[in-house]
Backbone of each chain as nested JSON, in Angstrom:
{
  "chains": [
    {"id": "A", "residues": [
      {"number": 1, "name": "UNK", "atoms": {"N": [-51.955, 24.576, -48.74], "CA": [-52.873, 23.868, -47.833], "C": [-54.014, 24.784, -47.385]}},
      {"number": 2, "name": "UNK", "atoms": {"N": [-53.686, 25.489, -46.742], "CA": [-54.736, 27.093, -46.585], "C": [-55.272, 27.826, -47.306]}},
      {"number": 3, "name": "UNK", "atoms": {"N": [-54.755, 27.529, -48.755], "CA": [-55.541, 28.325, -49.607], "C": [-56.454, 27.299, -50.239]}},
      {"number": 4, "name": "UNK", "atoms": {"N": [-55.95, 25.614, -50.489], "CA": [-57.048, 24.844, -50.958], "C": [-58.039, 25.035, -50.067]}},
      {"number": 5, "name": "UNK", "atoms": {"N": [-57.641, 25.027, -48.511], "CA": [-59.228, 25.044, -47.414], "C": [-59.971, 26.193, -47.859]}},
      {"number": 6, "name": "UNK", "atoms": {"N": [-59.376, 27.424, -48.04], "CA": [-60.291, 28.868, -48.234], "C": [-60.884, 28.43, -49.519]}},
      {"number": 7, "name": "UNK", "atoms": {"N": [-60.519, 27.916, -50.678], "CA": [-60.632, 27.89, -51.983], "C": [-61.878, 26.804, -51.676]}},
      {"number": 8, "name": "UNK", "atoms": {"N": [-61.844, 25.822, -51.019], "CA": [-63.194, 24.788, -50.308], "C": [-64.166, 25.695, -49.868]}},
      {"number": 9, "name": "UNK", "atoms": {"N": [-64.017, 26.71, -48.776], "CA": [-64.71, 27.471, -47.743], "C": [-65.819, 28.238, -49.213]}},
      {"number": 10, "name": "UNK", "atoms": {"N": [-64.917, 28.839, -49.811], "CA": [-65.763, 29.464, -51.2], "C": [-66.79, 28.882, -51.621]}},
      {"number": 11, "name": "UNK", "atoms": {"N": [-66.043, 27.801, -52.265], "CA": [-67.088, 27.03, -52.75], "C": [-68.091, 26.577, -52.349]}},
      {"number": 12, "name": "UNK", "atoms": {"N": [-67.937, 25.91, -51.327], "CA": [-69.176, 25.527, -50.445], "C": [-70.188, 26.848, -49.828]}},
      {"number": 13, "name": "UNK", "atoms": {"N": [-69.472, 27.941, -49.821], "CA": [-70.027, 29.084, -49.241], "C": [-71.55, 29.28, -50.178]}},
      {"number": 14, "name": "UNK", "atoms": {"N": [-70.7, 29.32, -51.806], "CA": [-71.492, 30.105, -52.752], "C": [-72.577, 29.124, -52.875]}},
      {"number": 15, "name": "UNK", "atoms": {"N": [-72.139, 27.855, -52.92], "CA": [-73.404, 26.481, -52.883], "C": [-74.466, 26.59, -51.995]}},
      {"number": 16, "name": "UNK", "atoms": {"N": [-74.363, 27.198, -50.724], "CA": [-75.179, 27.364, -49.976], "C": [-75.958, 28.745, -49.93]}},
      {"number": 17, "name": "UNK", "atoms": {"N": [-75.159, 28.94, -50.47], "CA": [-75.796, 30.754, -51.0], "C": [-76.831, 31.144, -51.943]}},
      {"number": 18, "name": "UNK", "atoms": {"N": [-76.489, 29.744, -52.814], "CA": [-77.771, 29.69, -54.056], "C": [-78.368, 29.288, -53.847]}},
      {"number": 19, "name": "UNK", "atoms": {"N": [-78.403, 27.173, -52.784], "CA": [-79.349, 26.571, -52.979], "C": [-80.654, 26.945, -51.554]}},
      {"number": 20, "name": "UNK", "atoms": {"N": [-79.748, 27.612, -50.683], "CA": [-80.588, 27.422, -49.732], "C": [-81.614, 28.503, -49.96]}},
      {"number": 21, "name": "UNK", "atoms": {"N": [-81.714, 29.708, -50.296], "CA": [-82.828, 30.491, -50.471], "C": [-83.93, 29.885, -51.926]}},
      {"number": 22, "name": "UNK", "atoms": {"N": [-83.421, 28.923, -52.255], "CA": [-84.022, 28.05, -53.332], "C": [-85.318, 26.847, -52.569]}},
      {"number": 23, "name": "UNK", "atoms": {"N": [-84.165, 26.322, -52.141], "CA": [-84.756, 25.077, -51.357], "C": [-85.591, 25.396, -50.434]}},
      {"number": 24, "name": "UNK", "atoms": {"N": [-85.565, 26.94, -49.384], "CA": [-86.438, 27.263, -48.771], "C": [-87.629, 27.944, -49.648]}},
      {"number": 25, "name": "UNK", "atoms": {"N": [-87.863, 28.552, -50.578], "CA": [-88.809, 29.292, -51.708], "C": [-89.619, 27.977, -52.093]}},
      {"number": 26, "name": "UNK", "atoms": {"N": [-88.814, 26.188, -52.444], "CA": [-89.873, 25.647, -52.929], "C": [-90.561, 24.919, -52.061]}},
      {"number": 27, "name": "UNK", "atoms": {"N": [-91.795, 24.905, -52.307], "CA": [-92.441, 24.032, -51.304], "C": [-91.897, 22.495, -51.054]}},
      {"number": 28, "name": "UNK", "atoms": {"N": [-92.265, 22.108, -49.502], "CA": [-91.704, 20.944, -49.87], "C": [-90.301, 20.737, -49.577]}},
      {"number": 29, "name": "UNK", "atoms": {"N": [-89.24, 21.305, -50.426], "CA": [-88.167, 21.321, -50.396], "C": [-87.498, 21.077, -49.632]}},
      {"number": 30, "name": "UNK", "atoms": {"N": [-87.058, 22.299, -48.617], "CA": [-86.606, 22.331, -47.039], "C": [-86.652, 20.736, -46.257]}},
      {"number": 31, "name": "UNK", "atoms": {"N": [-87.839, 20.405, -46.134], "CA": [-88.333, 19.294, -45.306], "C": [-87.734, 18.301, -46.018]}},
      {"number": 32, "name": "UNK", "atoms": {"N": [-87.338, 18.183, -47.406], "CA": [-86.654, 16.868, -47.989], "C": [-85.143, 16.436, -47.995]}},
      {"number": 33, "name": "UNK", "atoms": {"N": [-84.662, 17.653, -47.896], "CA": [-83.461, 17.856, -47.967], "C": [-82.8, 18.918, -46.825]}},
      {"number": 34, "name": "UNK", "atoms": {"N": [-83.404, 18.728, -45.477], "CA": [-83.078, 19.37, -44.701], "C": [-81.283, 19.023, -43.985]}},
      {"number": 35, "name": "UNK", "atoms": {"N": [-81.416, 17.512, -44.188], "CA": [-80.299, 16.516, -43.544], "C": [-79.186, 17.004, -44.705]}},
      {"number": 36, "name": "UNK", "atoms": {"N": [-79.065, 17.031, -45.992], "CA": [-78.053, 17.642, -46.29], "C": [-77.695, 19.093, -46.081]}},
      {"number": 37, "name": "UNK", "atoms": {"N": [-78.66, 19.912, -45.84], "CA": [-78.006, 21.538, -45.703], "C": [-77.857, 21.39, -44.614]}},
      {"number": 38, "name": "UNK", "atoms": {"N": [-78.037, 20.629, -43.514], "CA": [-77.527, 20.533, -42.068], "C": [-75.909, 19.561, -42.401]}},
      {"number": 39, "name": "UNK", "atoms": {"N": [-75.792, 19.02, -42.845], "CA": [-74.471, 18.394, -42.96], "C": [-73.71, 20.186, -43.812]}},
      {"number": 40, "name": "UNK", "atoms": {"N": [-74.185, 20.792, -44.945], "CA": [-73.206, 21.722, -45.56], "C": [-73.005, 22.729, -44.453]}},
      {"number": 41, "name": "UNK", "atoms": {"N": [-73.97, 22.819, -43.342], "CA": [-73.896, 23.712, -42.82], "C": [-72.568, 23.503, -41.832]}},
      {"number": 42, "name": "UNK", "atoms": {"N": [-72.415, 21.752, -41.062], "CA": [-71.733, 21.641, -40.42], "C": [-70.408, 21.854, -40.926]}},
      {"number": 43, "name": "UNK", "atoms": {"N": [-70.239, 21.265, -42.359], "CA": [-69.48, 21.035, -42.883], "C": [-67.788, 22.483, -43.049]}},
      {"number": 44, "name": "UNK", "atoms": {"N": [-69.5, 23.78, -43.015], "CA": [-68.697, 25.17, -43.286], "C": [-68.068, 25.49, -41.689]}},
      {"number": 45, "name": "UNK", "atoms": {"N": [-69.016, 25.224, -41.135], "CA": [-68.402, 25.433, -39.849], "C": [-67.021, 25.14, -39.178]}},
      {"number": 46, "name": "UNK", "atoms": {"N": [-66.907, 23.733, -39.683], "CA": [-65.928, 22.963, -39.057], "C": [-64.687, 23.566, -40.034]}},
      {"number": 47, "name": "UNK", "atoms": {"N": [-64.977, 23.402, -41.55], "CA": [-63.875, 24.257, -42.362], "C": [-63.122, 25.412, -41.149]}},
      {"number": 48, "name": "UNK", "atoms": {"N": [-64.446, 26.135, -41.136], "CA": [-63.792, 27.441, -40.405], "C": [-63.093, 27.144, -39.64]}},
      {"number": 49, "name": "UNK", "atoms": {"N": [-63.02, 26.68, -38.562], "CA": [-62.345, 26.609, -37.344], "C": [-61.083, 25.584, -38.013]}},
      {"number": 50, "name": "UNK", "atoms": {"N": [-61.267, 24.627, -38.555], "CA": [-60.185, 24.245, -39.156], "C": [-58.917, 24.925, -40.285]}},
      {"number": 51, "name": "UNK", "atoms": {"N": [-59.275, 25.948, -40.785], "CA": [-58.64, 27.32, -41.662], "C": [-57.751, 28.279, -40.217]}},
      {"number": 52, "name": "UNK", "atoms": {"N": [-58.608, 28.342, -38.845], "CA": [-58.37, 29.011, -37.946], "C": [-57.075, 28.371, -37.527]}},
      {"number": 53, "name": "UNK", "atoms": {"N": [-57.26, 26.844, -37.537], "CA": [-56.24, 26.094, -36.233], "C": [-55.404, 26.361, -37.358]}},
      {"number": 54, "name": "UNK", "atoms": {"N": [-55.288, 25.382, -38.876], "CA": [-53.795, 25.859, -39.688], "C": [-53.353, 26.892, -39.894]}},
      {"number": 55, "name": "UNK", "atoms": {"N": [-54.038, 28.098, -40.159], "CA": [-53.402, 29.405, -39.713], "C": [-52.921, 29.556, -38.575]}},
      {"number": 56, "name": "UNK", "atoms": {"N": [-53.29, 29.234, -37.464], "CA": [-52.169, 29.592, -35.659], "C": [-51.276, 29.0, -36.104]}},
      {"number": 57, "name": "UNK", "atoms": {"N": [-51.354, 27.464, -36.676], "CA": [-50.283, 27.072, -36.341], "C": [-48.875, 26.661, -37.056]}},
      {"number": 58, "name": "UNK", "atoms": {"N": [-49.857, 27.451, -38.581], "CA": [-48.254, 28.005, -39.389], "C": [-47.725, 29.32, -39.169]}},
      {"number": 59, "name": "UNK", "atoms": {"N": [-48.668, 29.867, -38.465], "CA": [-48.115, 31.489, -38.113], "C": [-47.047, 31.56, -36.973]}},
      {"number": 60, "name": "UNK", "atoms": {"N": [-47.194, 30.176, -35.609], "CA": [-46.501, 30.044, -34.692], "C": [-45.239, 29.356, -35.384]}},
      {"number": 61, "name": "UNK", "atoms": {"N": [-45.286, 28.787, -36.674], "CA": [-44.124, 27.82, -36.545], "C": [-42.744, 28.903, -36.726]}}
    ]},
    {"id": "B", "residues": [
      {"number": 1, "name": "UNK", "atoms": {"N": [-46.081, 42.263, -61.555], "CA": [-46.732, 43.251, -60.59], "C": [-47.729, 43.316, -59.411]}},
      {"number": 2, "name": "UNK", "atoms": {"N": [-48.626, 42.175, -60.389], "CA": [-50.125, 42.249, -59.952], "C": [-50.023, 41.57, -58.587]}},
      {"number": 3, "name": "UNK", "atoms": {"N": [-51.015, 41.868, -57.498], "CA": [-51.151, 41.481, -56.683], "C": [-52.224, 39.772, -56.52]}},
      {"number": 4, "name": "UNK", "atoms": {"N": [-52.213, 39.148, -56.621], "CA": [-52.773, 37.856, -57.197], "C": [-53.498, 37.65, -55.988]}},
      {"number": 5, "name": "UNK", "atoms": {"N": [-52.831, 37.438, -54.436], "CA": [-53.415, 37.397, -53.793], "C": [-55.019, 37.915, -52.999]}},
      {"number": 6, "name": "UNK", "atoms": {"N": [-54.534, 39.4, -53.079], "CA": [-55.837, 40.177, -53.179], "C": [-56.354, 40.021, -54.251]}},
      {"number": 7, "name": "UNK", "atoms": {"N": [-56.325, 39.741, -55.853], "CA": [-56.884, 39.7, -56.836], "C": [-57.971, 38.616, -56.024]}},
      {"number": 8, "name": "UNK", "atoms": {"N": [-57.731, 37.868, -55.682], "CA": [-58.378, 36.517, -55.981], "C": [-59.495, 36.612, -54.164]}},
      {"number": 9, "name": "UNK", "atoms": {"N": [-59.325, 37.405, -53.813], "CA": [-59.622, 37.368, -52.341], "C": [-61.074, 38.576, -52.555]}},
      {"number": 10, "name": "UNK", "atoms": {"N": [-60.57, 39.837, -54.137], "CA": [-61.547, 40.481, -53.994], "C": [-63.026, 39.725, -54.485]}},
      {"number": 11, "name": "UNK", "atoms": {"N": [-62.025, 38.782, -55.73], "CA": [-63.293, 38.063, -56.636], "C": [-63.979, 37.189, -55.998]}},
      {"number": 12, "name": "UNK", "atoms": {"N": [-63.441, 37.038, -54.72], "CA": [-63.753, 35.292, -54.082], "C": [-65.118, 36.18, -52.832]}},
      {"number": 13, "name": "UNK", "atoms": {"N": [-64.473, 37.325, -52.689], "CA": [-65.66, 38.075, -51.602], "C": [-66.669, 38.266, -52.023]}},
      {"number": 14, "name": "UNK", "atoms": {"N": [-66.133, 39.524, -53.359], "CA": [-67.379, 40.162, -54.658], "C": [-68.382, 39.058, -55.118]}},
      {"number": 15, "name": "UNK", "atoms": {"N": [-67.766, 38.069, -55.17], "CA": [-68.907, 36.966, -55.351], "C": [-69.878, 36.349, -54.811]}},
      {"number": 16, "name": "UNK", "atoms": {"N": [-69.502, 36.042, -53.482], "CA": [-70.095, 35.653, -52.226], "C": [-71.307, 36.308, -51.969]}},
      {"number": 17, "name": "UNK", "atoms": {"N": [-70.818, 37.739, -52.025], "CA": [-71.488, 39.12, -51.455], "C": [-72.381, 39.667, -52.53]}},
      {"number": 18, "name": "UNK", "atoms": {"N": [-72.284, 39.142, -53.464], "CA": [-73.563, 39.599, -55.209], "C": [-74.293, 38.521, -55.229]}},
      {"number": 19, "name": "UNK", "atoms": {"N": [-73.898, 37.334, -54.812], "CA": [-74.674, 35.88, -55.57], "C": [-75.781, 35.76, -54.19]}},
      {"number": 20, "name": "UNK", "atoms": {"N": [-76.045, 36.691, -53.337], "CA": [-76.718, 36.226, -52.233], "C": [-78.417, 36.892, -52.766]}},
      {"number": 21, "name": "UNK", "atoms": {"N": [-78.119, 38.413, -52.978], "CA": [-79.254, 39.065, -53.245], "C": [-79.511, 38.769, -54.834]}},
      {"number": 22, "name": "UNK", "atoms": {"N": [-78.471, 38.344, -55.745], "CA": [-78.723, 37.909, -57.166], "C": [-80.007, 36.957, -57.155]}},
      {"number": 23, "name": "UNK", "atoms": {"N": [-79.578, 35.963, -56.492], "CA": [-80.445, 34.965, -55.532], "C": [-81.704, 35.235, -55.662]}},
      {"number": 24, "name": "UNK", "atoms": {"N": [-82.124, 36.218, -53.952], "CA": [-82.856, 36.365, -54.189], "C": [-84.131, 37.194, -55.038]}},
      {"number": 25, "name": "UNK", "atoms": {"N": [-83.597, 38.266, -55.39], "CA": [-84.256, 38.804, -56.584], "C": [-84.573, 38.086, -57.684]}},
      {"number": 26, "name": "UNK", "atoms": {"N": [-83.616, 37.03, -58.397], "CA": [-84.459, 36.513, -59.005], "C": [-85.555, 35.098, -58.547]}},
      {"number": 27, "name": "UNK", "atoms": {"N": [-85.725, 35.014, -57.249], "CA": [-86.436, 34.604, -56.832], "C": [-87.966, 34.962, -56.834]}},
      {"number": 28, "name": "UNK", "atoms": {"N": [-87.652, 36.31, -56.288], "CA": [-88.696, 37.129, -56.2], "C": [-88.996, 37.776, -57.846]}},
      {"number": 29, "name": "UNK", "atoms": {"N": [-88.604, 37.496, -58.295], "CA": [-88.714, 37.833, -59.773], "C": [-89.685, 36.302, -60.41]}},
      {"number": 30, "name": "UNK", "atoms": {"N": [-89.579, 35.841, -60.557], "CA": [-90.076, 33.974, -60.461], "C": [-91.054, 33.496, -59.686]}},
      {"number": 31, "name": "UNK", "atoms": {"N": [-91.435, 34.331, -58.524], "CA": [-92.076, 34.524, -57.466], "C": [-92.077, 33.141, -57.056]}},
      {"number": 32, "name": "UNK", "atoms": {"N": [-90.701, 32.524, -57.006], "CA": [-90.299, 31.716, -55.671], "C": [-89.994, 29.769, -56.506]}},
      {"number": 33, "name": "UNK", "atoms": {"N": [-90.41, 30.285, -58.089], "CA": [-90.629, 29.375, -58.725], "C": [-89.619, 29.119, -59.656]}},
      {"number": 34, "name": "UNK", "atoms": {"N": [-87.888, 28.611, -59.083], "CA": [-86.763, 28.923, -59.338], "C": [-86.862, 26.877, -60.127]}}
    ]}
  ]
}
């Protein structure tokens, strides 16, 4: 379960790793597709803290 | 033997951590025209 989330966290990590210094370089770009790198962005976020809570709370069990 | 766990934790970092400036250099290589 924790390793599919980290194995997600990756992926999405490296996606944002390529496209966004892309999407900001082309003109234009950014401004078109701002609403999805704001969703990937939320998206990593929430991963995180969600990787955080199933780790406490297989570590407490 | 092998440690699988760290195997996969170094490749999963090493990657993260190369594909950022890979990035942008060849950006700046393209001069922005990826």
């Amino acid at each position: 379960m924790i390793t599919a989330l980290t194995a997600l966290l990756v992926l999405i990590s490296l996606g944002l790793i390529v496209t966004v210094p892309v999407a900001l370089a082309t003109p234009g770009e950014w401004e078109n597709s701002k609403s999805d790198f704001t969703k990937g962005f939320q998206a990593w976020v929430a991963l995180v803290l969600v990787i955080a809570a199933a780790d406490g709370v297989a570590s407490s069990l | 033997m092998i440690n699988w766990q760290v195997l996969g934790q170094l490749i999963a970092t090493g990657t993260i951590m190369l594909a950022g400036p890979a990035v942008i250099v060849l950006l700046a290589l393209k001069k922005g025209n990826l």
